[in-house]
N, C-alpha and C positions, 0 to 999 in steps of 0.2 A: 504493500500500500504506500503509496505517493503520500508523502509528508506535508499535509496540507494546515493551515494557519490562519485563522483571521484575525489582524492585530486588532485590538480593542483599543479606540481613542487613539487612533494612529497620527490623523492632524494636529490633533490636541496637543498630542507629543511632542509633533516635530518643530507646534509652533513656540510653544512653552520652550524646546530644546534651545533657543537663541542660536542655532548654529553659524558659528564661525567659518567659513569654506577651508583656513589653513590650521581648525584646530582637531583635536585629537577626544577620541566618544567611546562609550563605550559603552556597551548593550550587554549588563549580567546576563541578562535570560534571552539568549540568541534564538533559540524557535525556529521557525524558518525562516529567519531574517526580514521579518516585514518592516519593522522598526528600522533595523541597521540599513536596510536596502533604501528607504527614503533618507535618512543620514547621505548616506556614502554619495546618495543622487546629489547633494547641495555642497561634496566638500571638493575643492579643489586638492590637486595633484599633489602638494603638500598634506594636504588634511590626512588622516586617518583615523581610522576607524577596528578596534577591538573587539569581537565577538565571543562572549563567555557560554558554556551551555554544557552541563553534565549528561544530555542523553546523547550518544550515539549519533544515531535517528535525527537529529536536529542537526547535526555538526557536519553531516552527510548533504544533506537537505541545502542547510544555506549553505554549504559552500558551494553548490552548484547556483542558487538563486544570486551571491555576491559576487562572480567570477568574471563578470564585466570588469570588476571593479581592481582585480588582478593587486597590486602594490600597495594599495589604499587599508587592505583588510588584513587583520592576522586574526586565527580564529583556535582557540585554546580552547579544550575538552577538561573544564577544572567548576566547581562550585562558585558564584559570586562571593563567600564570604571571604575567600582566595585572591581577592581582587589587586590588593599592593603587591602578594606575590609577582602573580601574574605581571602585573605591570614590571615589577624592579626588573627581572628577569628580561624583558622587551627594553630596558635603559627609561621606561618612561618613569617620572617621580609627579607629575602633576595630569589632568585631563579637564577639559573642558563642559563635559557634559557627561552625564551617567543615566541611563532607561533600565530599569526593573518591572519587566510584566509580567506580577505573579500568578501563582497558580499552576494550573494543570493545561497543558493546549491541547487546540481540537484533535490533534493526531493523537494522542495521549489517552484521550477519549473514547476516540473512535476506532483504535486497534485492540479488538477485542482483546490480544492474547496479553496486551499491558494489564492488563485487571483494572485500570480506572474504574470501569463503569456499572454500573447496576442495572442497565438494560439489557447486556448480552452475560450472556456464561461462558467464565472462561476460568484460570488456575487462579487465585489470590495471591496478584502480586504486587502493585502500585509503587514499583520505586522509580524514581527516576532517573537513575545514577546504577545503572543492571549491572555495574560493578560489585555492587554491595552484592553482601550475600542477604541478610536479612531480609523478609518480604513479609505481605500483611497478612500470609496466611499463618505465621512464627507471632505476632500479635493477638491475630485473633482467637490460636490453639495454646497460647501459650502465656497470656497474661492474666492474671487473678481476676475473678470476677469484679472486685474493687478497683482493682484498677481502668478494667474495661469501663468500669461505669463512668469514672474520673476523665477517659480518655472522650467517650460519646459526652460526655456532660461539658466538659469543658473546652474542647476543640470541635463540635459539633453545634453546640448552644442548644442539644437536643434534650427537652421536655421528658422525652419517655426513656433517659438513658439508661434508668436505673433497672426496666422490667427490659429492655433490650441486653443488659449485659447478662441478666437473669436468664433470659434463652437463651444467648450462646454460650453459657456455663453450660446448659443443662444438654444440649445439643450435642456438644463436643465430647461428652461422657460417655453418647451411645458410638460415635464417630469423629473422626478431625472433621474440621469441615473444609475443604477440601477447594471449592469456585464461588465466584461471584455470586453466582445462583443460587448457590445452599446459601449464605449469608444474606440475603437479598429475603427468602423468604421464612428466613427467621426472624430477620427484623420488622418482615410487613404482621406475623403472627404474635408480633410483641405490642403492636399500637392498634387499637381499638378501632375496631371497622369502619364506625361512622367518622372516624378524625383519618382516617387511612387518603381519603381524597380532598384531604383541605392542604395547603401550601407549600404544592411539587410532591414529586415522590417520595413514600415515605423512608427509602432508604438514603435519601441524599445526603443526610445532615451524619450519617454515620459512616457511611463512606469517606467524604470529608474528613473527618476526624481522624479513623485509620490513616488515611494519607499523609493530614500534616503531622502525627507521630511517626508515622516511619521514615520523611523523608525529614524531619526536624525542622522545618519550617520554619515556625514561629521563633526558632532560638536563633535559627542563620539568619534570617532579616534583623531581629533584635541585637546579634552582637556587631552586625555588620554595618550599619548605617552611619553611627558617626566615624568611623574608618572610612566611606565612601567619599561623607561630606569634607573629611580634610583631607580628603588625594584631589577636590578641585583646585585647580585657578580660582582666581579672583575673579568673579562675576558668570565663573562655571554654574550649572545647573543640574541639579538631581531627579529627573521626573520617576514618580513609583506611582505604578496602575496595581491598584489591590481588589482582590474579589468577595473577601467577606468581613466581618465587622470589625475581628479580633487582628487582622494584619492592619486596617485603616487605622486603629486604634493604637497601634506601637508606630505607625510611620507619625500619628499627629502628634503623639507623646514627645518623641527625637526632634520631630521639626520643630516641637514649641521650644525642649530644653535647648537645642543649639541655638535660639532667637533669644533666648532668654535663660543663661544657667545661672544667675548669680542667686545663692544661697543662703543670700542674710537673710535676717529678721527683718520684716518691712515696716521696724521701726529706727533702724537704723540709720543713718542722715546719710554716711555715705557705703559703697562694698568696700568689703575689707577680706571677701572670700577669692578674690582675684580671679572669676572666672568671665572672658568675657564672650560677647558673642562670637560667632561664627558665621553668621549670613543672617537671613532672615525668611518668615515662607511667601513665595514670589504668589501665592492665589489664597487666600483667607480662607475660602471653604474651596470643597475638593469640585475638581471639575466632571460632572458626570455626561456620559453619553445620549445625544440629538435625538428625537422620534426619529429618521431617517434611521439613525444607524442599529435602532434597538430594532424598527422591522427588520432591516436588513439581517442582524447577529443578536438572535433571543439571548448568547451567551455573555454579550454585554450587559444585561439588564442590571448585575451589582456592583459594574468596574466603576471604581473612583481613582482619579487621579489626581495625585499632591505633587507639587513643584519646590523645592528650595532653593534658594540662590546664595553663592557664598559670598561674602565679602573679607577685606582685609583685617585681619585680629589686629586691634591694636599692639603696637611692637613689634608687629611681623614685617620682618625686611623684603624687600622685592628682589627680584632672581637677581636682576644688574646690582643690588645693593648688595648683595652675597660676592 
C-alpha cells in the first residue's frame, strides 16, 4: 500500500512557518512529507530543509515525494525528541523553523496489519518505531488490570475505563487476546448498548490510549519542546498541530512557561528568580481547521495548531558577537 497522507492545516503551517527561502526547517514528524514538500517549494538553493520520522514507511514515502528537491533535504530515521542530536551530527546548532504533526497518519490507519485501527482485524501492534520490540498486544496481555484502567482513564479520557479494563482482565484469562478485533469487541461488551452509538466509536478513546503508552507520546512531546524552542534563531518558529486534549494541553503549558517562566511571588516588586523569556506565542488561541477543509479531511475535525516564536534572551550574544 502507497503511503498516502493528508497534512492537516497545511496552509496554516506554512503561513504561520514565516519561511525564510535561505533558512534551515525542520519537520519532526516527516509522514509523507506534505508539510516538508511545501517548505522545500519556498526555500531557495541555500535553504534547507531536515526531515525526522521513526517509521520506515514514511522515510520510504517522502523521500521519493522530496526528491525534486535533491541537496535541499536530509532525511534521518530517528525520534523528534533526538532532535539536537540529529542536528549536531549534520554541523547545524540553530534552525529557523520546526512543524510537529502529531498523532497517528492516514497510512498508519489504514494499513490494517499496523494495528492502529479498530475497524479492521488484524495482530495488536501500534508502534511506530517497528524497531521496538514491545507492541500493544504485550500491554494489553500483560499489564495489571489497575493499571489498564489508569492507562484507558487517563490517556483515553474514557468514562467507562474502569469496567473496560474489567473485560480484558477477564478475557485474557480464558485466552491472550491476540487482534484488533478481539479487543474491539471486548470493549464494545464493556459500554452499555444505549451509550455504545453516542460520540464515534466506542473503541476509539481506548485504542488511543494503548497507542500513546506504547509509543510514549505524551513524555516525548513533554521532554522535548523547550529543547526544540532553544535550537531556534531569533525570530525562528515552532508550529505543533495536536489531535487531542491532553497533547494541546502540554504544548499550551510550554508555550505559556517559555513566555513567561519567572517564579517569584507576584508580590515581589522586582524577579530575582532570573529566569527570562524565551519568545512569546505568535497566535493566543490555537488555530483550528476551515469548513472547507473538515468536508474535505473528517480527520481534521480535532487538529489544533499552536505557533511560538523565539526571541533574543536577554544577555544572549548574537552569532557575529561570539
Amino acid at each position: 500500500m502507497e503511503f498516502s497522507h493528508v497534512s492537516v492545516l497545511l496552509n496554516e503551517t506554512i503561513e504561520q512557518l514565516h519561511i525564510r527561502p535561505d533558512g534551515i526547517y525542520v519537520d519532526g514528524t516527516l509522514g509523507g512529507g506534505g508539510h516538508s514538500y511545501e517548505i522545500c517549494r519556498r526555500l531557495s538553493e541555500k535553504g534547507r530543509l531536515i526531515g525526522i520520522d521513526q517509521d520506515a514507511d514514511a522515510i520510504e514515502a517522502a523521500g521519493k515525494r522530496l526528491e525534486e528537491f535533491k541537496d535541499r533535504v536530509t532525511i534521518v530515521r530517528s525520534n523528534y525528541c533526538d532532535m539536537r542530536q540529529v542536528l549536531q551530527k549534520l554541523g547545524i546548532e540553530r534552525v529557523d523553523g520546526i512543524v510537529l504533526d502529531l498523532g497517528v497518519s492516514s497510512y498508519q490507519l489504514d494499513t490494517a496489519e499496523r494495528g492502529f485501527s479498530y475497524r479492521t482485524d488484524a495482530p495488536l501492534d501500534m508502534r511506530m518505531d517497528q524497531r521496538q520490540t514491545k507492541t500493544a498486544k504485550d500491554i494489553v496481555n500483560g499489564y495489571s488490570e489497575e493499571a489498564l484502567y489508569r492507562v484507558i482513564r487517563d490517556l483515553g479520557e474514557e468514562r467507562f475505563a474502569g469496567n473496560i479494563a474489567k473485560h480484558i482482565a477477564a478475557a485474557r484469562e480464558k485466552k491472550p487476546i491476540e487482534t484488533t478485533g478481539e479487543l474491539t469487541e471486548i470493549i464494545r461488551s464493556a459500554i452499555p448498548a444505549k451509550l455504545r452509538a453516542v460520540g464515534g466509536h466506542p473503541a476509539k478513546r481506548t485504542f488511543q490510549a494503548i497507542r500513546i503508552e506504547l509509543n510514549h507520546e505524551l513524555e516525548v512531546l513533554k521532554s522535548s519542546l523547550d529543547d526544540m524552542i532553544d535550537l531556534l534563531n531569533p525570530a525562528g518558529r515552532i508550529c505543533v498541530i495536536t489531535f487531542h486534549s491532553l497533547e494541546d494541553r502540554i504544548v499550551k503549558t510550554i508555550f505559556k512557561t517559555n513566555e513567561n517562566p519567572c517564579t517569584c511571588p507576584s508580590n515581589f516588586p522586582v524577579c530575582v528568580c532570573g529566569k527570562k523569556p524565551k519568545g512569546r506565542a505568535a497566535v493566543k488561541k490555537p488555530i483550528l481547521p476551515g469548513e472547507e477543509e473538515l468536508e474535505r479531511n473528517k480527520r481534521a475535525k480535532s487538529a489544533k495548531l499552536r505557533v511560538f516564536e523565539r526571541t533574543r534572551p536577554q544577555g544572549e550574544k548574537t552569532a557575529a558577537a561570539d
